[in-house]
SERO-4910 file (N, C-alpha, C, O; in steps of 0.05 Angstrom, whole numbers):
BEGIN
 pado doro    nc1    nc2    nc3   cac1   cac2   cac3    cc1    cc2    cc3    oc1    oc2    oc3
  Unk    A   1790   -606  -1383   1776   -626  -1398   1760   -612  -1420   1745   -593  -1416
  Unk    A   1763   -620  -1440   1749   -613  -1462   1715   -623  -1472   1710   -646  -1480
  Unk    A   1698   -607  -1471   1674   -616  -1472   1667   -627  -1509   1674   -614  -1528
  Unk    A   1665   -632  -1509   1652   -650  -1535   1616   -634  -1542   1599   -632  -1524
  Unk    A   1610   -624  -1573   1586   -627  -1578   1557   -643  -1558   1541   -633  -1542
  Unk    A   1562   -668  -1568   1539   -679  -1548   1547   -678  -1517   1527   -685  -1505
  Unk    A   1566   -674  -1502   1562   -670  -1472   1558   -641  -1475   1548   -638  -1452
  Unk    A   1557   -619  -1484   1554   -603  -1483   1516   -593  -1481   1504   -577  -1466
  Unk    A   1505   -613  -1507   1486   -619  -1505   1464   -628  -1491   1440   -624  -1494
  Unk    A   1484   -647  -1467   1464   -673  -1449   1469   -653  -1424   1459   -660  -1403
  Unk    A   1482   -630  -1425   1492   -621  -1397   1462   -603  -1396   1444   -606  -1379
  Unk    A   1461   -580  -1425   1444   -563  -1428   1416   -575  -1427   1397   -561  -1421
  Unk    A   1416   -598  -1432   1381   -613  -1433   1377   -621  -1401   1354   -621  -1393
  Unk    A   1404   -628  -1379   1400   -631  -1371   1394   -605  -1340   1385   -610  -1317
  Unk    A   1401   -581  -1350   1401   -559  -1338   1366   -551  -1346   1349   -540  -1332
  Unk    A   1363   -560  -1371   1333   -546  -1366   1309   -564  -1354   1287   -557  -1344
  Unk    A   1321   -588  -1358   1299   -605  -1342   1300   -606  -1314   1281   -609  -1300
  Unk    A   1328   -603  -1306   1335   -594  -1272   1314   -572  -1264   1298   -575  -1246
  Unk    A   1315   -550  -1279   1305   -515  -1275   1271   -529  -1280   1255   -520  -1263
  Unk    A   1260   -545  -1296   1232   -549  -1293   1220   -568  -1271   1200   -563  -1257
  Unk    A   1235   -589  -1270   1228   -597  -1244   1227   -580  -1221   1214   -586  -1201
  Unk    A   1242   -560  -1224   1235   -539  -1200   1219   -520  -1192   1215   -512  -1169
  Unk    A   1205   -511  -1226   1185   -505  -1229   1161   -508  -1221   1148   -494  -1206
  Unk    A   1155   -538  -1240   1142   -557  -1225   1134   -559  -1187   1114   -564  -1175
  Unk    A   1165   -552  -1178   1158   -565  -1147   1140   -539  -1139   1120   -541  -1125
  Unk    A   1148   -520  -1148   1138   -486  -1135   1099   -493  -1141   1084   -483  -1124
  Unk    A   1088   -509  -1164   1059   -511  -1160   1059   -545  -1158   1045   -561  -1170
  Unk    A   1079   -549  -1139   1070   -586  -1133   1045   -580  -1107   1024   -592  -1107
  Unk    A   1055   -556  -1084   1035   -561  -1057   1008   -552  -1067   1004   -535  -1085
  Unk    A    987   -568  -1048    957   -554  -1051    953   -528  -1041    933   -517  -1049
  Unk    A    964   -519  -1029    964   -496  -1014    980   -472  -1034    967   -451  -1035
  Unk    A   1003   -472  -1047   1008   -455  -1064    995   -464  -1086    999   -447  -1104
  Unk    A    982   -481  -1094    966   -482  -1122    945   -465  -1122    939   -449  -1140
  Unk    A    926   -469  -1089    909   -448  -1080    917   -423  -1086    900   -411  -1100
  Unk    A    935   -413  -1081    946   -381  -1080    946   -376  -1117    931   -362  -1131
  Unk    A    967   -390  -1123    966   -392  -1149    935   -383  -1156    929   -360  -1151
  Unk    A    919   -399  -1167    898   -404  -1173    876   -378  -1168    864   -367  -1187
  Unk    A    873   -369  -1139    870   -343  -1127    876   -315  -1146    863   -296  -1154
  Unk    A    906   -323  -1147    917   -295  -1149    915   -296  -1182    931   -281  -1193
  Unk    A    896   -313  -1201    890   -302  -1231    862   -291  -1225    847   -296  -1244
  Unk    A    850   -275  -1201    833   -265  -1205    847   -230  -1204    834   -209  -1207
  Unk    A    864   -230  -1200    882   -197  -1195    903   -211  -1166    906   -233  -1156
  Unk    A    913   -180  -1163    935   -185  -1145    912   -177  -1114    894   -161  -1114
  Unk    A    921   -198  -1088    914   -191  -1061    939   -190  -1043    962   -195  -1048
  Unk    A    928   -181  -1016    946   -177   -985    956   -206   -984    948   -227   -995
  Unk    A    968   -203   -972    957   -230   -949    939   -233   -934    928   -255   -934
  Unk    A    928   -209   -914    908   -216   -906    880   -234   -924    867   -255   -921
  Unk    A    879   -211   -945    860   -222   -968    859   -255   -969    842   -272   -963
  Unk    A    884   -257   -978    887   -297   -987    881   -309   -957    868   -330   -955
  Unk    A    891   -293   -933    880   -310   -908    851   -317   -909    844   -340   -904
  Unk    A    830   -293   -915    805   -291   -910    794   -310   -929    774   -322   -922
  Unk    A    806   -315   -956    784   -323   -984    797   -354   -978    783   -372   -988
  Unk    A    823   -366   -963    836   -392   -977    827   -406   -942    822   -430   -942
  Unk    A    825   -399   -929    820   -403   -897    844   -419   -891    841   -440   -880
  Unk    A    870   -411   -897    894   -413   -893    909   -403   -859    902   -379   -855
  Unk    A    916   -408   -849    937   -390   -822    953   -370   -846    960   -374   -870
  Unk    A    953   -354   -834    977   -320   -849    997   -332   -842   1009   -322   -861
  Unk    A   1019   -350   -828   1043   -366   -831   1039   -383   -847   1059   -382   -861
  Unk    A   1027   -397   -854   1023   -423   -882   1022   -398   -911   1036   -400   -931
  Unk    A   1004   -377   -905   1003   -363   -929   1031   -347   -946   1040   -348   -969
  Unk    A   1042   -330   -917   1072   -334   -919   1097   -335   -927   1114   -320   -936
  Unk    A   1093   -364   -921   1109   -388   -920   1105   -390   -958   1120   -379   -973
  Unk    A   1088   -401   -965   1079   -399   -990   1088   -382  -1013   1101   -388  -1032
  Unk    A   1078   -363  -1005   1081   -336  -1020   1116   -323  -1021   1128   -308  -1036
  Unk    A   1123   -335  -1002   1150   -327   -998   1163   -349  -1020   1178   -338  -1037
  Unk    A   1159   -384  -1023   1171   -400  -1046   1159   -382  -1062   1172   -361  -1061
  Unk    A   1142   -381  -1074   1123   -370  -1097   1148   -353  -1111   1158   -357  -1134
  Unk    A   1157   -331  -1087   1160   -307  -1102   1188   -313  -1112   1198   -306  -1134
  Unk    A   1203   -330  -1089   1224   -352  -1093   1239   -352  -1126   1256   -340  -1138
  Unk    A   1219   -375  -1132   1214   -388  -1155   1194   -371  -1180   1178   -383  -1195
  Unk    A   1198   -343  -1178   1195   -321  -1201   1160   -331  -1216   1152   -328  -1239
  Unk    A   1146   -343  -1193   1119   -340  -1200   1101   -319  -1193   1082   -314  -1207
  Unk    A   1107   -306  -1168   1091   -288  -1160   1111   -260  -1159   1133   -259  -1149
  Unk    A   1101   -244  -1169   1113   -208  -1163   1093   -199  -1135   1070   -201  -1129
  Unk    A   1119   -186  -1120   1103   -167  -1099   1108   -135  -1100   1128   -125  -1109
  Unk    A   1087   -119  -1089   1099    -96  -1080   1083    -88  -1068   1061    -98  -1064
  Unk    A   1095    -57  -1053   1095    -51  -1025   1073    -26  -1032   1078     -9  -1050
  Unk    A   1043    -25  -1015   1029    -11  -1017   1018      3   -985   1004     -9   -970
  Unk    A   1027     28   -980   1040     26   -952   1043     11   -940   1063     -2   -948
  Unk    A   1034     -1   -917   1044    -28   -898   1043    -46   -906   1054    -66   -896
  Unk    A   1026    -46   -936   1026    -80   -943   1031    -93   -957   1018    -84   -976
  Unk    A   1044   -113   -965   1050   -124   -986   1027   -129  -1013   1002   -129  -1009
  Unk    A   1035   -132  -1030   1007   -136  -1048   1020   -158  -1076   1034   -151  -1095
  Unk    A   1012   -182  -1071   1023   -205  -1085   1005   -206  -1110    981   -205  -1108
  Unk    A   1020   -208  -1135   1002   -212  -1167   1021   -245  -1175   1040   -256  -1163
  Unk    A   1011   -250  -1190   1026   -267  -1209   1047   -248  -1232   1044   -226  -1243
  Unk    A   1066   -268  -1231   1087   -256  -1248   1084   -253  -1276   1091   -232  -1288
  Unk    A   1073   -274  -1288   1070   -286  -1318   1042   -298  -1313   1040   -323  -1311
  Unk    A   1020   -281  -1312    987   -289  -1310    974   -305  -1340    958   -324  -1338
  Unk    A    981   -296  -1364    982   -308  -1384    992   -338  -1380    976   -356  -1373
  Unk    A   1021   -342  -1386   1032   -370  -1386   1023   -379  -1352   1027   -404  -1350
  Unk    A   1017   -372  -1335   1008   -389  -1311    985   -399  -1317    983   -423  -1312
  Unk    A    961   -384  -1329    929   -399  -1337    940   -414  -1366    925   -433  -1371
  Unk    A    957   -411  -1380    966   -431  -1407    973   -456  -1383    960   -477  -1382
  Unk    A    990   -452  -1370   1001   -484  -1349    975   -496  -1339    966   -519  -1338
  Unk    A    965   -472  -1332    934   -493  -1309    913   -502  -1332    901   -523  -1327
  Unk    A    910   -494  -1348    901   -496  -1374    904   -532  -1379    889   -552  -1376
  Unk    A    935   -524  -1390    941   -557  -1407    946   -571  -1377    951   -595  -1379
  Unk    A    947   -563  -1351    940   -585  -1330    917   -596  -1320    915   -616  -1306
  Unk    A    895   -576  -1329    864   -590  -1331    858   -613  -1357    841   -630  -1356
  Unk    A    876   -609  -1377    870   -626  -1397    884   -648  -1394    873   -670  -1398
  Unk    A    920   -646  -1383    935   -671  -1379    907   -693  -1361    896   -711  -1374
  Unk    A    900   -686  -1326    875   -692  -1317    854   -704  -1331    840   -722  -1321
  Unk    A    851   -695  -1352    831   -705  -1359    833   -726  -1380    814   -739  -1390
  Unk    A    854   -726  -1384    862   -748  -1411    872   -779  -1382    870   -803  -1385
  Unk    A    882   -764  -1360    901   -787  -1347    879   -796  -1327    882   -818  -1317
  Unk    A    858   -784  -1319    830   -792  -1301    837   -795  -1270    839   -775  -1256
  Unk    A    840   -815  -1262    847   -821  -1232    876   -828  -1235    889   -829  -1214
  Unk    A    890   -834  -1265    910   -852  -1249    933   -832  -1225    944   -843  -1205
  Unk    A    939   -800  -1233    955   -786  -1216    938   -794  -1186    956   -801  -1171
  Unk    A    923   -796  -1177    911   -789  -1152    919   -821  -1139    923   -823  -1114
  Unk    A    919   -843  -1156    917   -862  -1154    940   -878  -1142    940   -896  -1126
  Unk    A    975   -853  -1166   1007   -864  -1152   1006   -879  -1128    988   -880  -1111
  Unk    A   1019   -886  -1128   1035   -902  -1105   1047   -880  -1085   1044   -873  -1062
  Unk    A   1072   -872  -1118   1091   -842  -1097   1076   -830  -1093   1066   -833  -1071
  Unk    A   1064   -809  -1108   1048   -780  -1106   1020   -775  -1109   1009   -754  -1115
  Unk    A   1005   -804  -1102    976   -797  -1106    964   -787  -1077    981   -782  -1060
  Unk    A    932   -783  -1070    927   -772  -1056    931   -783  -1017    934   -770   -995
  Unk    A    927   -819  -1028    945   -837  -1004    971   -834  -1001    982   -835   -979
  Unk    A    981   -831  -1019   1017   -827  -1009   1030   -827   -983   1045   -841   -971
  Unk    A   1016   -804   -980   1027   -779   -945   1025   -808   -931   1043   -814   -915
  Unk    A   1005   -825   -937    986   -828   -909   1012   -859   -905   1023   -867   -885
  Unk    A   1013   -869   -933   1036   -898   -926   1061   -886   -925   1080   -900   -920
  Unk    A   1066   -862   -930   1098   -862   -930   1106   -852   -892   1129   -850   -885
***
């Protein structure tokens, strides 16, 4: 089958909006937003994020393991222990940045959704 200009087009627009929604999902939980958020003060253990986020070290993890997943967080090995930074610390505070301002322009209504506000969990 021969692709055509515009399907070639709608395929590629639709590959990058696929790849951001996924993005997206890697700082959708509160708990990796926490880490996130954490880890622009420098890179920590795990233990560390256990002690400062009052997280279980399986939830932290669990976390850190999507995180690193989804090419937000870099690790490395400092004898026994792992030592988690952000990958792109710049463009991660540019994201949290224009997501304190989206917030602030949109007020309650995100918290408010139906699907994804902070009742959601509780009716679905």
């Amino acid at each position: 089958m021969t692709v055509s200009r515009g399907d070639a087009s709608e395929s590629a627009e639709l590959t990058a909006l696929s790849a951001a929604a996924c993005l997206f999902n890697g700082f959708s939980d509160r708990s990796r937003l926490s880490i996130v958020q954490h880890l622009l003060s420098g890179e920590h253990r795990v233990v560390d994020l256990v002690g400062h986020l009052g997280l279980a070290q399986s939830t932290v993890s669990k976390h850190l393991a999507c995180l690193l997943d989804c090419g937000i967080v870099d690790v490395r090995t400092q004898g026994r222990a792992s030592v988690y930074s952000l990958a792109h610390p710049d463009a991660t505070l540019t994201l949290l940045a224009a997501t304190e301002q989206m917030l602030a322009l949109t007020g309650d209504a995100v918290t408010l959704c139906a699907t994804y506000g902070t009742d959601a969990a509780a009716v679905r």
